[in-house]
N, C-alpha and C positions, 0 to 999 in steps of 0.2 A: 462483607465488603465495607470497609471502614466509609467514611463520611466524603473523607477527599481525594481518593482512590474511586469512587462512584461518581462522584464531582465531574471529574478526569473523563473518566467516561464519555458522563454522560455532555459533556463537551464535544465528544468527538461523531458519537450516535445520539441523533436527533431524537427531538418527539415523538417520531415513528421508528425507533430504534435502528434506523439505517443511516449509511453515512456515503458519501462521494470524496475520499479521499483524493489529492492529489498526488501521483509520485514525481518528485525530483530531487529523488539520490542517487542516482545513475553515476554523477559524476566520482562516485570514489570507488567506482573500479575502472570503469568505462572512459574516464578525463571529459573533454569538451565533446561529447554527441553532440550528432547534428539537430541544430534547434534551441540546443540547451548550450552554447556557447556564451552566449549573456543570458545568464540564469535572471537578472534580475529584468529584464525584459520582454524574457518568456513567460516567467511567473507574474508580473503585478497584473498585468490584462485580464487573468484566471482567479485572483487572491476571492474577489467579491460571490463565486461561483461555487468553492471550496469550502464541503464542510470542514479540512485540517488539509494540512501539508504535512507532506513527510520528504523528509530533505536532513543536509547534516548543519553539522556547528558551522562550520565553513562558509556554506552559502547562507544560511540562516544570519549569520553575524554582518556579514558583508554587501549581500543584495536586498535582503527582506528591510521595509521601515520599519521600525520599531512600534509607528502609529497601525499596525494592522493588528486586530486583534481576532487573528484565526487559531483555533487551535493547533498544537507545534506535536508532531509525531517523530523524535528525532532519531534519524540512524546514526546508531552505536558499537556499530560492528563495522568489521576490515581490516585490511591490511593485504589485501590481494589486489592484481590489475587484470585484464585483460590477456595481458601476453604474459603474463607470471603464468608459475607451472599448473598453480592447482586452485582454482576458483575460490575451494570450499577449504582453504587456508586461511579462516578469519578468528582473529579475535574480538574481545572488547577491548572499544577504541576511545569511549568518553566514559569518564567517571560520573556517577551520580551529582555527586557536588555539580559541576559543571552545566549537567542537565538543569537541573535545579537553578544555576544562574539563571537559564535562557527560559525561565518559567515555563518547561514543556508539558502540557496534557499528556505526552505519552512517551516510550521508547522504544526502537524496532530494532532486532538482529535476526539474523538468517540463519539456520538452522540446515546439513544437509546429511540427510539419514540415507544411507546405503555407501556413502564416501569415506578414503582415509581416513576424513576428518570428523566423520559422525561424531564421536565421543566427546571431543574438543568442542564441538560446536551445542552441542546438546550441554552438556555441562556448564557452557558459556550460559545459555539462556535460562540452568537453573540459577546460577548467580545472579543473574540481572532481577529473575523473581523474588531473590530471596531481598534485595539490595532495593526493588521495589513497594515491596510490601512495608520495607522498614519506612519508607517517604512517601505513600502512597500514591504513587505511580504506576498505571497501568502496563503490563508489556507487550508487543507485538510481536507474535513471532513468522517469520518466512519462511515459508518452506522451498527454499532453495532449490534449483537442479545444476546449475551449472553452468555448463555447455552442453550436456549431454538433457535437449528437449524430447527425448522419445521418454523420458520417465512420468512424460505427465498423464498418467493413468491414474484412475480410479483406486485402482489397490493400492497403487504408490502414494500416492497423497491421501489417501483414507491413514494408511500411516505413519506418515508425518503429519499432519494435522493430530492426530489422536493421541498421538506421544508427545506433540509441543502442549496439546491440553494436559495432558496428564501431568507434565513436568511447573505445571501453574500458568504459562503465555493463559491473558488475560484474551487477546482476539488472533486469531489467526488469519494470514493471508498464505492463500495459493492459489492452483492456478484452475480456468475452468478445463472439465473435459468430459467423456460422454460416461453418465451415470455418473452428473455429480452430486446428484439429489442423496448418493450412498456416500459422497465426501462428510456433505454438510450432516446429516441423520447422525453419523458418529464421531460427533466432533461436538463436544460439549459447551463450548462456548465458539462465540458469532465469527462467522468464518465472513474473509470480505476476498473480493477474487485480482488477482493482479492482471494487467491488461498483457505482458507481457511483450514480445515484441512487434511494430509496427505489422497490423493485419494490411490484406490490399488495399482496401478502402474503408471508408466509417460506417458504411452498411452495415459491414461486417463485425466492426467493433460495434454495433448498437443491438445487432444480434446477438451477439456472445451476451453482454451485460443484461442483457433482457432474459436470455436463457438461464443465465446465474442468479437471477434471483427470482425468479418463480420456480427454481429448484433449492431454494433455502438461504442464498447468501442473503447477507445484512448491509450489503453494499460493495462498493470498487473502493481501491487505491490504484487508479489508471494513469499513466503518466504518457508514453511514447502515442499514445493513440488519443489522446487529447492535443498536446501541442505539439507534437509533429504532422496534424492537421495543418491544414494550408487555413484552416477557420475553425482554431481551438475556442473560441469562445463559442461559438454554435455549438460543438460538438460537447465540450462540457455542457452546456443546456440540457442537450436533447438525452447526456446519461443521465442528468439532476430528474428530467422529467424521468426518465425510468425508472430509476429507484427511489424517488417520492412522491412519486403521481404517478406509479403502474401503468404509467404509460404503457403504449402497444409497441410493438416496433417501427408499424408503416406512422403510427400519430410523434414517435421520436423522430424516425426521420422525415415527415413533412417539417416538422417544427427544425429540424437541424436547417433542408433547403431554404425554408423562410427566411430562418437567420443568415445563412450564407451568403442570401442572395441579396439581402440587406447590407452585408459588409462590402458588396461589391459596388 
């Protein structure tokens, strides 16, 4: 791994090689979600909390100050919406150059193995390796499902995760699910788990993040279950306590009610 390709990295995975990403690229399939309407008033409260954002050119150019110096994980992939036919109709949507403007530490596309579009999209992410390696840029790849949430099993994501390594993706994200200890074990490089969509409460998101990485992951990229919290700064705390201070669950959520109860 070249000098500034590990740099990259190691920007994004701390000193204890884990990281708390945040996600906020929902909007380029999804439009304005609830919460994420003013991206740039959702985000700045959480900037100080984050080891990197992952978000696109768009909100990055528009909301983010230029004075914040978090590492930039930028989605690079799209071209789909919500009510379009086929989710996992994506291309690549920023050129390297471009990335490279926005000095990003990293670049994320989504990948969906079992779809029409598998090929297309797998093929995408080895371009972006090969397009990476030449500027040393790390790449992130997702392991996408769609609409169709019943794929998030163990087998299924054992191979996608295994095939985005194989194909070069520098860290992989996907989703937690039961035996993911078998995700992470065959997945060669640090898998980080997506929070996916709003759980009931943040119990339960502090449980899932707790379970994911005392079965191997290297961190979250959580986004809907952070600030679609009614107390997203509590609740990014009490995952930062779990995945850099192994934290328990009940010592994340005493510490999330502290802090809530503090905002109140």
């Amino acid at each position: 791994m070249d000098w500034g390709l590990k740099n990259r990295m190691q920007s994004i995975f701390k000193a204890d090689g884990k990281t708390v990403m945040l996600a906020v690229d929902h909007g380029y399939f999804l439009g304005p979600v609830s919460r994420l309407e003013d991206p740039r008033k959702t985000v700045e409260p959480l900037i100080p909390y984050a080891d990197s954002l992952m978000l696109t050119r768009g909100v990055l150019r528009n909301c983010i100050d230029a004075k914040y110096n978090v590492p930039i994980v930028l989605r690079v992939s799209g071209g789909n919406s919500i009510i379009g036919k086929d989710l996992a109709n994506e291309g690549i949507t920023v050129s390297f150059e471009d990335a490279i403007r926005l000095n990003v530490s990293g670049v994320a596309l989504s990948i969906y193995v079992g779809t029409d579009y598998e090929h297309q999209t797998l093929i995408n992410l080895s371009k972006l390796v090969d397009e990476g390696q030449k500027y040393g840029i790390p790449v992130l790849a997702v392991t996408a499902v769609g609409k169709e949430l019943e794929k998030r099993d163990a087998r299924y994501l054992s191979l996608s995760c295994r095939i985005a390594a194989e194909l070069g993706a520098h860290t992989v994200k996907t989703y937690y699910c039961e035996d993911f200890e078998k995700v992470v074990e065959s997945c060669p490089v640090p898998v980080v788990i997506a929070g996916g969509p709003k759980l009931k409460n943040e119990f339960d998101a502090l449980k899932m993040a707790h379970a994911a990485i005392r079965a191997g992951a290297k961190g979250v990229d959580m986004g809907r279950n952070i600030w679609q919290s009614r107390w997203p700064v509590a609740m990014i705390s009490a995952i930062r306590a779990i995945v850099h201070d192994n934290a328990s669950v009940k010592k994340a959520s005493d510490l999330f009610i502290t802090l809530q109860s503090k905002k109140k």
